[in-house]
Jmol script that loads the backbone (N, CA, C; Angstrom):
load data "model"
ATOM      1  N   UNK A   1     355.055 130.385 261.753  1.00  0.00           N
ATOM      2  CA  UNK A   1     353.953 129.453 261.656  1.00  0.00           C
ATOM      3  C   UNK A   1     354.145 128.603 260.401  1.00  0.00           C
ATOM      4  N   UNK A   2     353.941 127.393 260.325  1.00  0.00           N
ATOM      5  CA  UNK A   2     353.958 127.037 259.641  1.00  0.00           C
ATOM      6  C   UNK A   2     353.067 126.637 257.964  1.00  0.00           C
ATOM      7  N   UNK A   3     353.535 126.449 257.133  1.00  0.00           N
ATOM      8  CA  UNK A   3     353.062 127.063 255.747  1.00  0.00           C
ATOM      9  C   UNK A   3     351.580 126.006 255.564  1.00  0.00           C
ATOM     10  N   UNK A   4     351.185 125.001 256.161  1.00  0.00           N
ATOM     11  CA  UNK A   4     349.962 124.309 256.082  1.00  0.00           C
ATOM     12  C   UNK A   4     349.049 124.604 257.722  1.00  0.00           C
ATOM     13  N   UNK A   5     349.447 125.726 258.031  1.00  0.00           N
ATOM     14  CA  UNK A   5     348.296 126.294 258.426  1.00  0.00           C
ATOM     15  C   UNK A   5     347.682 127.382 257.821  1.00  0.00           C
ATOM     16  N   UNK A   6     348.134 127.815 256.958  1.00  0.00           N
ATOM     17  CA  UNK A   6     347.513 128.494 255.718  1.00  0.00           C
ATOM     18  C   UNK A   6     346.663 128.166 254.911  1.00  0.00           C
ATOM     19  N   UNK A   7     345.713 129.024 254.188  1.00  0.00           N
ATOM     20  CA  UNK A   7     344.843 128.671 252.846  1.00  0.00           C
ATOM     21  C   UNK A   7     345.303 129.879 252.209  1.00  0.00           C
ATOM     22  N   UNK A   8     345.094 129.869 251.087  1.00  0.00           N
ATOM     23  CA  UNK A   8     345.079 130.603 249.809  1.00  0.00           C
ATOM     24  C   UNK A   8     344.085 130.136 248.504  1.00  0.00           C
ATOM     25  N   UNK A   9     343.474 131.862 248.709  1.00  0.00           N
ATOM     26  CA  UNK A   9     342.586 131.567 247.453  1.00  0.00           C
ATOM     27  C   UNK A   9     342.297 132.603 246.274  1.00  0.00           C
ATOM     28  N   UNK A  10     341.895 132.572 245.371  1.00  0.00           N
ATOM     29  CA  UNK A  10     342.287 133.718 244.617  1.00  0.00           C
ATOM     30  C   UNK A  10     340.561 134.205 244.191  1.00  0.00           C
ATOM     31  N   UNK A  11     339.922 135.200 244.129  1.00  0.00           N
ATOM     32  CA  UNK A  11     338.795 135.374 243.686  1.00  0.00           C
ATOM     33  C   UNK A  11     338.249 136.601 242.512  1.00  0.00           C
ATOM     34  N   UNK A  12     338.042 136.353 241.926  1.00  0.00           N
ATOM     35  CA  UNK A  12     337.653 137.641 240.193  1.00  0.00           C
ATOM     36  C   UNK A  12     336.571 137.797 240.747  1.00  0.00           C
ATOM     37  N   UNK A  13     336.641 139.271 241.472  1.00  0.00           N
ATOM     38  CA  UNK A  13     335.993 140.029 241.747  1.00  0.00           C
ATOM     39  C   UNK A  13     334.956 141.056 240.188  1.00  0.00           C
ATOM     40  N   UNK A  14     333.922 140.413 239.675  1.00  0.00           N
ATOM     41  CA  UNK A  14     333.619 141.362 238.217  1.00  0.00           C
ATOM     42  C   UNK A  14     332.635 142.639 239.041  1.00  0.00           C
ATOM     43  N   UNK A  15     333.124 143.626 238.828  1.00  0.00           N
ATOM     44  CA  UNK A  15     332.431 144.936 238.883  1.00  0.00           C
ATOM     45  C   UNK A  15     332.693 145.989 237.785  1.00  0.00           C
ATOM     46  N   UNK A  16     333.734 145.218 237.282  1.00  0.00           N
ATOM     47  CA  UNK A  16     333.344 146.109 235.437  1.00  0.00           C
ATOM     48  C   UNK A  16     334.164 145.327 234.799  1.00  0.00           C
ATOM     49  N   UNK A  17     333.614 144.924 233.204  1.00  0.00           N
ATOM     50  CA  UNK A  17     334.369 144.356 232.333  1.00  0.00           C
ATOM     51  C   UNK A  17     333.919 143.405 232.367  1.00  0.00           C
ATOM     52  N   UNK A  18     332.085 143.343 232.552  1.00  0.00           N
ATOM     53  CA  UNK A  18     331.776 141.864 232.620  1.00  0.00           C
ATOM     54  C   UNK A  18     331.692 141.197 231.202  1.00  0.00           C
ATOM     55  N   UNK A  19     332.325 141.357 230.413  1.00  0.00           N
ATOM     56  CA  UNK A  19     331.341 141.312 229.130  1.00  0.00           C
ATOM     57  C   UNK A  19     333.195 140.261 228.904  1.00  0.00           C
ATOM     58  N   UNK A  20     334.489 140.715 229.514  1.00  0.00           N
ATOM     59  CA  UNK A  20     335.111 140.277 229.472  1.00  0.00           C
ATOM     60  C   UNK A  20     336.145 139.285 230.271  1.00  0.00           C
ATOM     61  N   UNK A  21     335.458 139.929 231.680  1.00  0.00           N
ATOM     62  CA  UNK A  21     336.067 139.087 232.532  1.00  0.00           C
ATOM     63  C   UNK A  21     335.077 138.046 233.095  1.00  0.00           C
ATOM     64  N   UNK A  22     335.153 137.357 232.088  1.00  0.00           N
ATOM     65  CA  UNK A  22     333.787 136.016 232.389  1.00  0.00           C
ATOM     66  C   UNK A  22     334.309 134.532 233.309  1.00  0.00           C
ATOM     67  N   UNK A  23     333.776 133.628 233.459  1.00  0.00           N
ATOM     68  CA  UNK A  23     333.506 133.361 234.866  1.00  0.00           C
ATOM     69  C   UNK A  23     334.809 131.719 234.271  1.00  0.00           C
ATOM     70  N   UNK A  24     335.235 131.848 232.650  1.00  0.00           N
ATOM     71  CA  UNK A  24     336.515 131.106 232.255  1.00  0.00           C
ATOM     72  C   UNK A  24     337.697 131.514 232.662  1.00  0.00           C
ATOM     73  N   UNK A  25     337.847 132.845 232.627  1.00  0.00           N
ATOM     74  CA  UNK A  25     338.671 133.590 233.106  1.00  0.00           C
ATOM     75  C   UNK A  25     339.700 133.215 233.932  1.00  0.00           C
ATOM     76  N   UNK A  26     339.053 132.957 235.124  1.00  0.00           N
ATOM     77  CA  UNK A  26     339.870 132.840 235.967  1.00  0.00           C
ATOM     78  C   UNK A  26     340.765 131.056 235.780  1.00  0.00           C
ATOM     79  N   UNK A  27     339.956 130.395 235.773  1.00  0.00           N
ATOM     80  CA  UNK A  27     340.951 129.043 235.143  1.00  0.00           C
ATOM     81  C   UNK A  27     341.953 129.471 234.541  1.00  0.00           C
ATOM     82  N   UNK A  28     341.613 130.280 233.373  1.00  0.00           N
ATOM     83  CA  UNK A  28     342.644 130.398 232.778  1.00  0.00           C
ATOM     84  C   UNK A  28     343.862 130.941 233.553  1.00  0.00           C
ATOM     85  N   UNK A  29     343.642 132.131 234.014  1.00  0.00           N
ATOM     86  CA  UNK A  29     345.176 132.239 234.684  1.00  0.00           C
ATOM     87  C   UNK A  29     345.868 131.579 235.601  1.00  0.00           C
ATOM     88  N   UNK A  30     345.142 130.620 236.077  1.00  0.00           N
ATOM     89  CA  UNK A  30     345.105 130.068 237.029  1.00  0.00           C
ATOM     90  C   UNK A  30     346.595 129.132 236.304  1.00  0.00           C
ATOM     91  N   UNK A  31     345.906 128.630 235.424  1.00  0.00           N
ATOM     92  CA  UNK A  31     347.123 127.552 234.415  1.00  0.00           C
ATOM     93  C   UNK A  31     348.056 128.373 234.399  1.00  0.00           C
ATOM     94  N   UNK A  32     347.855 130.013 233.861  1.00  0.00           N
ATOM     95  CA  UNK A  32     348.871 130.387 233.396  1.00  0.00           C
ATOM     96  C   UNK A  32     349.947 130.363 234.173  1.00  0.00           C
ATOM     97  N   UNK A  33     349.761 131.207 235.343  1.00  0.00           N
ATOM     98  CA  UNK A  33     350.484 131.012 236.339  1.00  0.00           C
ATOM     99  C   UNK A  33     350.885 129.840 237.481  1.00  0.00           C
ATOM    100  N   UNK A  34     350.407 128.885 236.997  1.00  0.00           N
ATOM    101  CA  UNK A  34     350.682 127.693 237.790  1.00  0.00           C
ATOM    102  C   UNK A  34     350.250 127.527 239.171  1.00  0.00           C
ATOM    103  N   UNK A  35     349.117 128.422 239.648  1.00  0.00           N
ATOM    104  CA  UNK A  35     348.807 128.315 241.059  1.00  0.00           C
ATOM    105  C   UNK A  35     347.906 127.204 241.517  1.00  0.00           C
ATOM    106  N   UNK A  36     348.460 126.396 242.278  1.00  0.00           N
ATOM    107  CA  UNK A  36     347.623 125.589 243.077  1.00  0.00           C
ATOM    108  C   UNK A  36     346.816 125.698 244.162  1.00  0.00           C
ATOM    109  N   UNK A  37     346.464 126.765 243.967  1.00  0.00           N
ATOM    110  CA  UNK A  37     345.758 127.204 245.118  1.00  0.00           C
ATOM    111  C   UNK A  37     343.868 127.495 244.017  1.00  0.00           C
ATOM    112  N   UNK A  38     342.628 127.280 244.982  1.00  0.00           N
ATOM    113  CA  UNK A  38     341.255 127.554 244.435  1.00  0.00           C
ATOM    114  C   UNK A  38     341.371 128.767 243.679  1.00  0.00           C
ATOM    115  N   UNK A  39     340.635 129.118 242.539  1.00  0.00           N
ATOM    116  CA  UNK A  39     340.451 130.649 242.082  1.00  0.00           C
ATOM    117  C   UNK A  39     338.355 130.220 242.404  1.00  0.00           C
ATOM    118  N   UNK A  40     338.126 131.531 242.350  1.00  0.00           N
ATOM    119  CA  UNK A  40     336.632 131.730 242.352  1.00  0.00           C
ATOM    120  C   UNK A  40     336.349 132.595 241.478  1.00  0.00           C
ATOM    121  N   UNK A  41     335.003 133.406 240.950  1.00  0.00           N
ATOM    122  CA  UNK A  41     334.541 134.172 240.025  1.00  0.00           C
ATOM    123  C   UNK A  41     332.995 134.716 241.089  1.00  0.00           C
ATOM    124  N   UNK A  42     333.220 135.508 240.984  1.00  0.00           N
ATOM    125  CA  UNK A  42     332.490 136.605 241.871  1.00  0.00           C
ATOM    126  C   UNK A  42     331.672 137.792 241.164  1.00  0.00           C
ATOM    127  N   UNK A  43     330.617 137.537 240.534  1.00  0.00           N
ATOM    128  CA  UNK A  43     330.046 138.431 239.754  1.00  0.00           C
ATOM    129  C   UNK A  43     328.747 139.332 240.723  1.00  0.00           C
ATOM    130  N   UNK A  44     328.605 140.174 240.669  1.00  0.00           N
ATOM    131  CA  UNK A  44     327.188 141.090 241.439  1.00  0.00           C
ATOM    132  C   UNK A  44     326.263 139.917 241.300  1.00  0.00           C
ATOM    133  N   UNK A  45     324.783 139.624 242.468  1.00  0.00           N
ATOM    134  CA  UNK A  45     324.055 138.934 242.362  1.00  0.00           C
ATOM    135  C   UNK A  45     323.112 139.876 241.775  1.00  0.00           C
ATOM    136  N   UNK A  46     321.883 139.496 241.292  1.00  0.00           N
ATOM    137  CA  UNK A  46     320.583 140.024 240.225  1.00  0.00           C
ATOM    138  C   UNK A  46     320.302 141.569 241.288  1.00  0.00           C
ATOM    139  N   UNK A  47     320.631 142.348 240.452  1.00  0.00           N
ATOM    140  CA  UNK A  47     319.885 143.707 241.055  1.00  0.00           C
ATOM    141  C   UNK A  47     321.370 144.323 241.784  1.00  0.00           C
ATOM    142  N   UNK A  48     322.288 143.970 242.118  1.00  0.00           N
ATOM    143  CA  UNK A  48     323.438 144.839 242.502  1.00  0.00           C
ATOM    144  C   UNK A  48     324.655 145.477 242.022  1.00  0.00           C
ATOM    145  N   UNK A  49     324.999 145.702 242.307  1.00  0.00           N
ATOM    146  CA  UNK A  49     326.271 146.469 241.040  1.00  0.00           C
ATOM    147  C   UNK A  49     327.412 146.185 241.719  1.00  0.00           C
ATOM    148  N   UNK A  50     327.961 145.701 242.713  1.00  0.00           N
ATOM    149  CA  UNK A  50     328.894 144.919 243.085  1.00  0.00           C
ATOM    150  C   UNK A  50     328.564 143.884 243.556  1.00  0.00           C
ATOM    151  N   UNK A  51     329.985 142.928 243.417  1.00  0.00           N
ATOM    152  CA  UNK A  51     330.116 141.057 243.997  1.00  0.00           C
ATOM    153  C   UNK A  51     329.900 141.019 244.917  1.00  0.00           C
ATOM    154  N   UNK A  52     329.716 140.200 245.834  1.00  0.00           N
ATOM    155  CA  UNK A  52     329.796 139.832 247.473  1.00  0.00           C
ATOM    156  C   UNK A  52     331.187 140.166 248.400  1.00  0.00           C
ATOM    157  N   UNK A  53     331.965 139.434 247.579  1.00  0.00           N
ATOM    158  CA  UNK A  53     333.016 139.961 247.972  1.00  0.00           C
ATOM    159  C   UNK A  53     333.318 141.226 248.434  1.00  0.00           C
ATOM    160  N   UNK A  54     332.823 141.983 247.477  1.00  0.00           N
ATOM    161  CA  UNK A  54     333.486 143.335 247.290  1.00  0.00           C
ATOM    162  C   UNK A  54     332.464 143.880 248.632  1.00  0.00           C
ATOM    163  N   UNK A  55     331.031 143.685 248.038  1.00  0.00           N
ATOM    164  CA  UNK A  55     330.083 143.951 249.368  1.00  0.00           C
ATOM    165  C   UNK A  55     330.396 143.421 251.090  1.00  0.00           C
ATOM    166  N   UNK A  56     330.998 142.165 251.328  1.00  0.00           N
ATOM    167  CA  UNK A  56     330.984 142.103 252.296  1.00  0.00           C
ATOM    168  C   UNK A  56     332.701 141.998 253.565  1.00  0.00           C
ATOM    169  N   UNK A  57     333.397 142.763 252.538  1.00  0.00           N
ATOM    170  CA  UNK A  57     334.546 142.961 252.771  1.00  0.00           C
ATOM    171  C   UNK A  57     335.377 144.515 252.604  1.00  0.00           C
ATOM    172  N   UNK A  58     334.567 144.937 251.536  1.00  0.00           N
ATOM    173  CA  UNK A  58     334.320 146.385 251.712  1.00  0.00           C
ATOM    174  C   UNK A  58     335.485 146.621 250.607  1.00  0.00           C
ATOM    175  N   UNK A  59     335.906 145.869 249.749  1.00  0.00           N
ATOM    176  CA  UNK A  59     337.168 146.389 248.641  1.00  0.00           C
ATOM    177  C   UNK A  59     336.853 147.227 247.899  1.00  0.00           C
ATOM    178  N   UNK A  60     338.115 147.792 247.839  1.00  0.00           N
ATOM    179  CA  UNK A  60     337.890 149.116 246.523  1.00  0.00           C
ATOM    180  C   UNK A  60     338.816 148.661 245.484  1.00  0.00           C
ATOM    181  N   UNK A  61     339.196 148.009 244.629  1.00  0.00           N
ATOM    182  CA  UNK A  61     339.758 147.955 243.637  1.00  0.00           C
ATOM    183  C   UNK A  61     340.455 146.367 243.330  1.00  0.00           C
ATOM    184  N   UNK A  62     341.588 146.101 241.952  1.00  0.00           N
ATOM    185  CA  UNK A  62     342.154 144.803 242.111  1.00  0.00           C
ATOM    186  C   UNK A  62     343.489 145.546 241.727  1.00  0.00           C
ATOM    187  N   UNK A  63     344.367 144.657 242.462  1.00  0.00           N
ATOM    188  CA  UNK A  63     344.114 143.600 243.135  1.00  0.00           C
ATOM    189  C   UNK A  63     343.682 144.133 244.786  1.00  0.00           C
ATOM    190  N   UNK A  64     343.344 142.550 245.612  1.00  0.00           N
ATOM    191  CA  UNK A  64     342.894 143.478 247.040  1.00  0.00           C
ATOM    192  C   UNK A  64     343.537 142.424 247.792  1.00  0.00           C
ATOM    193  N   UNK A  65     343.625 142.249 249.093  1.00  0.00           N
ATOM    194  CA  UNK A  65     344.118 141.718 249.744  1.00  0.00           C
ATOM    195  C   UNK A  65     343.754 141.162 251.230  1.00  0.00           C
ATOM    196  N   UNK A  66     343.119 140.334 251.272  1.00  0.00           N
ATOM    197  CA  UNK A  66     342.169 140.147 252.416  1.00  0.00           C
ATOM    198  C   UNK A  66     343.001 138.641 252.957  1.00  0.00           C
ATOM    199  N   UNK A  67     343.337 139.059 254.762  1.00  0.00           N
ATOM    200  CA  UNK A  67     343.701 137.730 255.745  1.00  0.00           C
ATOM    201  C   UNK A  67     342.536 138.026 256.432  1.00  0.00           C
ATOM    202  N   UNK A  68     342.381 136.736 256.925  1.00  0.00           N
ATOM    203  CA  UNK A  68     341.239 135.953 257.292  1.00  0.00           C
ATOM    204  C   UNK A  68     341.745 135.067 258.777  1.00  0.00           C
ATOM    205  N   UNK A  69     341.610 135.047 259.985  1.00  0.00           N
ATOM    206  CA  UNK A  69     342.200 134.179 260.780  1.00  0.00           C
ATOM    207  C   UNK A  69     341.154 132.819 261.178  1.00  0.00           C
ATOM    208  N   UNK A  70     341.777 131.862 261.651  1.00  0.00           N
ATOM    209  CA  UNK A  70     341.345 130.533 261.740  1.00  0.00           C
ATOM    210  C   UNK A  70     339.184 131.187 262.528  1.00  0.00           C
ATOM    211  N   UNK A  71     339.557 131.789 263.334  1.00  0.00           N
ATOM    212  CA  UNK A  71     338.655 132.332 264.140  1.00  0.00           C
ATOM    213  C   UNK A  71     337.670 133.157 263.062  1.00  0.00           C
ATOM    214  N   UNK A  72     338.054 133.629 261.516  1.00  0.00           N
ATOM    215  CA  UNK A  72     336.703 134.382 260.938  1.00  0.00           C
ATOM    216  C   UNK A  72     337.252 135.747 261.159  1.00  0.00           C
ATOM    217  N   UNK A  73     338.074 136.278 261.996  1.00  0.00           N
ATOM    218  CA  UNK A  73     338.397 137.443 262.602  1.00  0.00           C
ATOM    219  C   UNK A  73     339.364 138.321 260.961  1.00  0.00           C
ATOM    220  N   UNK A  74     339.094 139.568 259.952  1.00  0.00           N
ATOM    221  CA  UNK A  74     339.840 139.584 259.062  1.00  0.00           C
ATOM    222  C   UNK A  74     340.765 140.542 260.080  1.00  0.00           C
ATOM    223  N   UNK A  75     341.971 140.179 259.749  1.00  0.00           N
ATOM    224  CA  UNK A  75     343.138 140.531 260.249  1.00  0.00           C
ATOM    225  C   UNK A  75     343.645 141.156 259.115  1.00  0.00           C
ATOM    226  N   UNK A  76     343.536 141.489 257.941  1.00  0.00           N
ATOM    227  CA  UNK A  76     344.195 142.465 256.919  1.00  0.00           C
ATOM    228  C   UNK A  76     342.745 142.287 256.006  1.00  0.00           C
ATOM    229  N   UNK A  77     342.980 143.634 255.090  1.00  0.00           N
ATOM    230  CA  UNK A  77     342.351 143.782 254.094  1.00  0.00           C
ATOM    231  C   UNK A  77     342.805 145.224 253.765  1.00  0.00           C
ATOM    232  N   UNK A  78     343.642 145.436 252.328  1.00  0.00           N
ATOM    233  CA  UNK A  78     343.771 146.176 251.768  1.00  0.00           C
ATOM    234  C   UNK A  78     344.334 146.471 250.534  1.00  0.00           C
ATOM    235  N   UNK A  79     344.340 147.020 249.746  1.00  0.00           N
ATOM    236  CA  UNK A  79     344.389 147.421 248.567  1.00  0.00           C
ATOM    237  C   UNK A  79     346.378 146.952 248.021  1.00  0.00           C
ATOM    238  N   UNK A  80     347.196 147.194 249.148  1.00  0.00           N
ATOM    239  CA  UNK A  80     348.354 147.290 249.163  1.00  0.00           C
ATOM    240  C   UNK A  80     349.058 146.228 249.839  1.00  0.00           C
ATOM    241  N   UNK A  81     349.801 145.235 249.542  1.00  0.00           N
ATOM    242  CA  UNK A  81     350.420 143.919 250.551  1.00  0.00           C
ATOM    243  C   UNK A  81     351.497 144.843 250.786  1.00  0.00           C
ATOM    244  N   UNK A  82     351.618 145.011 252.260  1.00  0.00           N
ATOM    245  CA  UNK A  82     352.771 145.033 252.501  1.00  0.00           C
ATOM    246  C   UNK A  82     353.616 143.805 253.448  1.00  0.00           C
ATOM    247  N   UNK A  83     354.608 143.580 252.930  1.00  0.00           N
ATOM    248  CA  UNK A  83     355.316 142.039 253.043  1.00  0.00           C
ATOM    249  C   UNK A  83     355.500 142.298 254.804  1.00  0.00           C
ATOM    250  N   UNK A  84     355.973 143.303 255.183  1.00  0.00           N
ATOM    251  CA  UNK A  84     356.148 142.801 256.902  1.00  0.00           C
ATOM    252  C   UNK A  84     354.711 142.604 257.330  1.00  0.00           C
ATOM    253  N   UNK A  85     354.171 143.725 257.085  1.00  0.00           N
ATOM    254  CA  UNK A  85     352.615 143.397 258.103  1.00  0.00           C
ATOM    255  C   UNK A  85     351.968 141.885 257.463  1.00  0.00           C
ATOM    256  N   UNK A  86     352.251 141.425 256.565  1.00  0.00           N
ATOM    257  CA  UNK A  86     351.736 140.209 256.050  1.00  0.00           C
ATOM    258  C   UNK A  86     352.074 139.131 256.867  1.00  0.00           C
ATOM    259  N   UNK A  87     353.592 139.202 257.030  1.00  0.00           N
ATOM    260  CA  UNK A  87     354.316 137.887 258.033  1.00  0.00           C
ATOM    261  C   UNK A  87     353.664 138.422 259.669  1.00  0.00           C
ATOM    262  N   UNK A  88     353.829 139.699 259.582  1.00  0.00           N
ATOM    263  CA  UNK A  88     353.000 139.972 261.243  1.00  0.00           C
ATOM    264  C   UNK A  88     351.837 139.123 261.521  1.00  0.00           C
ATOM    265  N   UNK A  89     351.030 139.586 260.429  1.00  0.00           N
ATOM    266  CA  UNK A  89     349.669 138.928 260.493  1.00  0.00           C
ATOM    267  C   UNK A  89     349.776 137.671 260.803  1.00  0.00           C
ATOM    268  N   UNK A  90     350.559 136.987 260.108  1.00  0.00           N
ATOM    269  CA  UNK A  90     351.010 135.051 259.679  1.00  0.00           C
ATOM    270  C   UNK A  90     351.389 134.763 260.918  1.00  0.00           C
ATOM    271  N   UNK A  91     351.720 135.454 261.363  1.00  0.00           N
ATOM    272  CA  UNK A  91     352.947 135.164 262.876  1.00  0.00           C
ATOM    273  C   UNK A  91     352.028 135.528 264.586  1.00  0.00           C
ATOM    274  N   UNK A  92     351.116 136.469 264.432  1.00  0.00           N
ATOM    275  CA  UNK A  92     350.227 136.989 265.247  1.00  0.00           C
ATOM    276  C   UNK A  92     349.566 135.857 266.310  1.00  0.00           C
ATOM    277  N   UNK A  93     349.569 135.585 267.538  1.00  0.00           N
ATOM    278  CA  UNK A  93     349.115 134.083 268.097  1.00  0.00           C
ATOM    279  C   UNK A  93     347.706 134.206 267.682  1.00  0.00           C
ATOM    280  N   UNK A  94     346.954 135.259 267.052  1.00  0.00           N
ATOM    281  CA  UNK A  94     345.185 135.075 266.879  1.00  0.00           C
ATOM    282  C   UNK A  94     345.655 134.173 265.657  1.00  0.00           C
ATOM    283  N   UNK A  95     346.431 133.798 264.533  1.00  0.00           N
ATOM    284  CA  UNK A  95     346.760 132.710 263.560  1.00  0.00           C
ATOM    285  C   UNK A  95     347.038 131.622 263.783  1.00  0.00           C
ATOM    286  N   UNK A  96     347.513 131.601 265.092  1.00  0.00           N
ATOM    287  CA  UNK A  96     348.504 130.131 265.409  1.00  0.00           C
ATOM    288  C   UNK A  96     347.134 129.134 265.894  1.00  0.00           C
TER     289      UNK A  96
END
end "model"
wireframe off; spacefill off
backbone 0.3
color backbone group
């Protein structure tokens, strides 16, 4: 499949270390590493102790790893990329 039917996005998930992983943060690495791709900042909303993210995707830790197909359908999410099931996923006709 080809590489612009893709998105990529990066999101700072804060569920601890808020005091340090503040919502500049993520710009910053963003430069560091030269990614052109969106970053986001994802902090718990008033009264919860985890992000949305984390709540509505169900992650346990960072980094995490969530595909997403054109359809909304998540086709991966997990703690671990593994590079074949990744291109599976990429390659799968529910992507195309």
């Amino acid at each position: 499949m080809p590489a612009d039917k893709f998105g990529f996005a990066a999101i700072q998930t804060v569920f601890e270390g808020a005091s340090i992983n503040t919502d500049d943060k993520p710009k910053l690495e963003q430069a560091r590493y030269r990614l052109m791709i969106p970053f986001g900042h994802d902090v718990p909303p008033e009264g919860e102790h985890y992000p949305t993210v984390m709540q509505d995707y169900r992650t346990g830790g960072t980094p995490w790893f969530i595909i997403i197909d054109p359809a909304g359908k998540v086709v991966f999410n997990d703690f671990h990329l593994d590079a074949d099931l990744l291109i599976s996923a990429m390659s799968s006709p529910t992507t195309a």
